[in-house]
N, C-alpha and C positions, 0 to 999 in steps of 0.2 A: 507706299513702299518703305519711307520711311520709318512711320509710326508701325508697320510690319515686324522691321527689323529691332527695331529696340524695344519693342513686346516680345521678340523671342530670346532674346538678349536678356531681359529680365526673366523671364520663363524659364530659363535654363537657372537660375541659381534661387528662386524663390522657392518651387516644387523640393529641388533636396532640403532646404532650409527648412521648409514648413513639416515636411515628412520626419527630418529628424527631432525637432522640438516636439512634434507633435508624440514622436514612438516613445521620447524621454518624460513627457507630460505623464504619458500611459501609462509608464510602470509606479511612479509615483503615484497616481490614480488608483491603481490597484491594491499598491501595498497599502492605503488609505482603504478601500472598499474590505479588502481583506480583515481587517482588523474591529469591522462591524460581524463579522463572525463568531466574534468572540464572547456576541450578545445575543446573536438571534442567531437561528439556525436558517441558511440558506444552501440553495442549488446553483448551477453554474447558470443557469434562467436567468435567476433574482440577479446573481453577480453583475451577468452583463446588462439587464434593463437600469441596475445603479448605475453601470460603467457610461452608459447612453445618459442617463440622468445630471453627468456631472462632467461631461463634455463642451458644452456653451460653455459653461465659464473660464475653461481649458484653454478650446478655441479662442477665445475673446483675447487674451491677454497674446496669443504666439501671432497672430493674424498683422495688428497694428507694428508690430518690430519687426516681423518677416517681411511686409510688405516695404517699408522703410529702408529696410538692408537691402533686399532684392534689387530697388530703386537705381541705388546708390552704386551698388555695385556694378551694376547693369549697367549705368554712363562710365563709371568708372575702365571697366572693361574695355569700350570702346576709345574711350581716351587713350588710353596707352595701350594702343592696339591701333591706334593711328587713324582710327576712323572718324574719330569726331570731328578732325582735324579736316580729313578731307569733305566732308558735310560742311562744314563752315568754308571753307574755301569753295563750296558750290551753292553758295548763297545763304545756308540754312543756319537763321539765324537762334540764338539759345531760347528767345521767346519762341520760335516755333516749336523749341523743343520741349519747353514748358509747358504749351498749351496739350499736349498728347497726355501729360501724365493727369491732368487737372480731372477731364472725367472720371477718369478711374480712379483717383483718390477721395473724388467726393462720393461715389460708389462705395467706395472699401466703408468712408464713415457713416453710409446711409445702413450698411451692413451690420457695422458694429454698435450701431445706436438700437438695431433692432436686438440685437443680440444681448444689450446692457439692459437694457429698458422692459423686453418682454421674455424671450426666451430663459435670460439667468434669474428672475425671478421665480416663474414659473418651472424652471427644473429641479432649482431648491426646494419650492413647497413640493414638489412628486417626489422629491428624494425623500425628505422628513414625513410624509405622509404613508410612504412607500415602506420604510422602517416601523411607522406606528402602528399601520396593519399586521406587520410581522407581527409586532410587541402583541396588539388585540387577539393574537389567535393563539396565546402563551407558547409559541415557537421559539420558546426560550435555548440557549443552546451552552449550559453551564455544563464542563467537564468534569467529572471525579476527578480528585489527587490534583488538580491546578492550580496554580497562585495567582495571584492577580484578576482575577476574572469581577466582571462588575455587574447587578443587578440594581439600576436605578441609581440611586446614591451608594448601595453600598459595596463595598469590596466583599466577596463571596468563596467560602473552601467549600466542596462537602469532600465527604468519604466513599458515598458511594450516590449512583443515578439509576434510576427505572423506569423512564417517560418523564413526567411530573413529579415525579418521587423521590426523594433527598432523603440520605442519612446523613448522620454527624455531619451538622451546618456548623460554620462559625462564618459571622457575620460581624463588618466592621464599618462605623461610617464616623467620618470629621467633619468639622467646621470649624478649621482655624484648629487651635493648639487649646481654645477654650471650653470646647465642647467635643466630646468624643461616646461614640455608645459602642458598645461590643457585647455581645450575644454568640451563646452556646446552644445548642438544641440537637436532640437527639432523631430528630427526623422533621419535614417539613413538604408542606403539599402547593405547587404555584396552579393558581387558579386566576381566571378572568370574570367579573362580578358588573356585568354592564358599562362597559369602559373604565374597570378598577381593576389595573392590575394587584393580585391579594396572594402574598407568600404565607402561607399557615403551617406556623412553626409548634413544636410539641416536646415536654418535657424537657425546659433547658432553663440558662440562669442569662440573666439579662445585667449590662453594667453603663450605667452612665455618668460620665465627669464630665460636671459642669462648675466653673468657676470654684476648683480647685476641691468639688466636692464630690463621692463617690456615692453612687447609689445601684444597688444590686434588687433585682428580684427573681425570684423562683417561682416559673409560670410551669402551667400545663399545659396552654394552649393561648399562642399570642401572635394575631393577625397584625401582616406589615399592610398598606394599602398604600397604594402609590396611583394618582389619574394615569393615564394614559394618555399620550399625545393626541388630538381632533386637527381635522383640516384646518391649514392654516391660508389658505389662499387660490382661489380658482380665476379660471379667465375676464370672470367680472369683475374681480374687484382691484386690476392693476393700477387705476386711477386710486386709488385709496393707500392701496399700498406704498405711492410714491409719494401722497401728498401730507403724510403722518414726518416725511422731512421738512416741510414747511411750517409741522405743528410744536417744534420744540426735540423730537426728535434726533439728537446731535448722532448717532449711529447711523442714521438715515439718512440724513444730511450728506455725512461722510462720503456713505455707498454711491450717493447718488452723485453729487460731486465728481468723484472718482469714474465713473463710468462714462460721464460727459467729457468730462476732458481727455479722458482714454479713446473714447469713441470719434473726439476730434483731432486726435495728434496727425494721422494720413493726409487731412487737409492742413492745418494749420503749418506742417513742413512741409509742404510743395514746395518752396523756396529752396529749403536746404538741400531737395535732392540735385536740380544743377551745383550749386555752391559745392556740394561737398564730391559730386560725378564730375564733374567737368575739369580740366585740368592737360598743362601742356605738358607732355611727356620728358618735352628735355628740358624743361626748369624744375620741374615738381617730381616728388617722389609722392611712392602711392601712398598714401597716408587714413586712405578713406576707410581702414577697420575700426583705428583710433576714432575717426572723425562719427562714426556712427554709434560708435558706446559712449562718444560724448555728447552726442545729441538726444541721446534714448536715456541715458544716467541721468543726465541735465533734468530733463526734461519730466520723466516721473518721478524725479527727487522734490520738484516742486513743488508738483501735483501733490505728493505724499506728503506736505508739510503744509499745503494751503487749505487743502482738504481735510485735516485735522483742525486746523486753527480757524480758517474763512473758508469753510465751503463756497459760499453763496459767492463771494468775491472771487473767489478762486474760478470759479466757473468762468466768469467773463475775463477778467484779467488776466490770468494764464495766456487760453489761446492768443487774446487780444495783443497780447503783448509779444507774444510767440512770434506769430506773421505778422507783425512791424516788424519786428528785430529781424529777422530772417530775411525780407523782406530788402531791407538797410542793406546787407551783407551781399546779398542778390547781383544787386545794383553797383555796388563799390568793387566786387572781388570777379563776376563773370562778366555783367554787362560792358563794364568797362573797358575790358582786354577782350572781348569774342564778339 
């Protein structure tokens, strides 16, 4: 009845929690997916299979802080609500109360390890592979009269559109302030050449500055060629994919770093959810919103600095040092008075 009661207790403020991160994840998500439009021409299909595509790594990051806050708030509530109060005075001691959360936080991280390890790999390559098929099928989706619009490296105007069919192109691509080319042309055809994507441009003048030097030509016909993206990763080769951090790899490293210690944060603060829920109403004031952006701030501020500099260290150190420390505090600030 117990453990009933303070599962519903959590229930009731996790569910808004996770709903609303998640609705505010979403439109961020979108305004991102939206802005692949500007390349490739898609339907509201394509939109939503991207929008499913790029949900794991969404999910992953609101799951470990919703579940955390939920936690906390959840004893917290009951605390100054007088309930915890009378639980302890009917024997029930804070370890039993600890022992309730413990499966289901090592749950949450068996969840999110799956979720770090196989799912957000694998939605990333269906997303980029997902866009390269676009690209393969020259679903190019370049507007007349628009600015900014990008085709591969280069920033792209025309004048006018007919399917494939471009008039007055100008074409602009950088590298740095040392190298620049700019191209004019009077019409242009986008074709796909065996996984090359190939713009064939027609009567125009071509300009490249390179270290401070200008060179122009006047073409009839001058083909751009750019590869095309190829699959970059299927369900067999995830072992490979994570083991290229152990190869030198410092990006990979990073990732992978970062996902372990995220995927352990629900276990490694087991502790801190009594410490920062439990609490006597007439000495203590509610403190526990602070108390939970200092443990979540703390906490991936670390990650995000150890994971840059010591992955590998960071992996074990971190949590290790997490639930000791947490752990200390447990002991000194609930055990002692409950």
């Amino acid at each position: 009845m117990i453990k009933q009661y303070i599962f519903l207790s959590i229930s009731q403020i996790f569910f808004p929690f996770f709903l609303v991160l998640f609705f505010i994840a979403s439109i961020v998500l979108l305004i991102g997916i939206a802005g692949v439009t500007l390349i490739v021409k898609m339907d509201v299909l394509d939109l939503a299979q991207l929008f499913l595509y790029s949900l794991p790594g969404t999910v992953f990051f609101i799951i470990p802080a919703t579940f955390f806050a939920a936690c906390v708030l959840g004893l917290s509530r009951l605390s100054y609500d007088y309930e915890l109060l009378v639980f302890f005075s009917l024997g029930v001691s804070p370890q039993k109360i600890l022992k309730i959360f413990i499966p289901v936080s090592v749950l949450v991280s068996i969840v999110l390890l799956l979720f770090s390890l196989v799912m957000i790999p694998l939605s990333k390559s269906a997303y980029s592979d997902f866009i390269a098929e676009k690209k393969n099928k020259v679903n190019i989706n370049i507007r007349p009269g628009e600015f900014g619009q990008k085709l591969g490296d280069w920033l792209v105007y025309v004048n006018k559109a007919n399917g494939n069919h471009y008039e007055n192109l100008v074409l602009f691509s950088s590298d740095g302030l040392s190298t620049e080319s700019f191209i004019v042309a009077n019409s242009g055809n986008v074709n796909n050449l065996k996984g090359f994507f190939e713009l064939d441009l027609y009567d125009g003048d071509a300009y490249f500055a390179k270290n401070k030097e200008i060179k122009k030509i006047d073409f009839r016909v001058m083909s751009l060629r750019n590869e095309t993206s190829v699959l970059k990763l299927s369900s067999y080769d995830l072992i490979d994919y994570w083991h290229s951090a152990f190869e030198g790899s410092s990006s990979q490293a990073r990732r992978l770093s970062q996902a372990i210690m995220t995927s352990l944060f629900p276990i490694v603060s087991i502790f801190l959810i009594p410490l920062f829920g439990v609490a006597n109403p007439r000495f203590h004031k509610n403190l526990s919103y602070v108390y939970i952006l200092l443990g979540i701030g703390i906490y991936f501020l670390i990650m995000h600095i150890t994971s840059q500099n010591v992955p590998f260290w960071g992996m074990a150190l971190l949590p290790s040092s997490w639930i000791v420390g947490s752990y200390y505090l447990y002991r000194r600030f609930i055990l002692k008075f409950y």
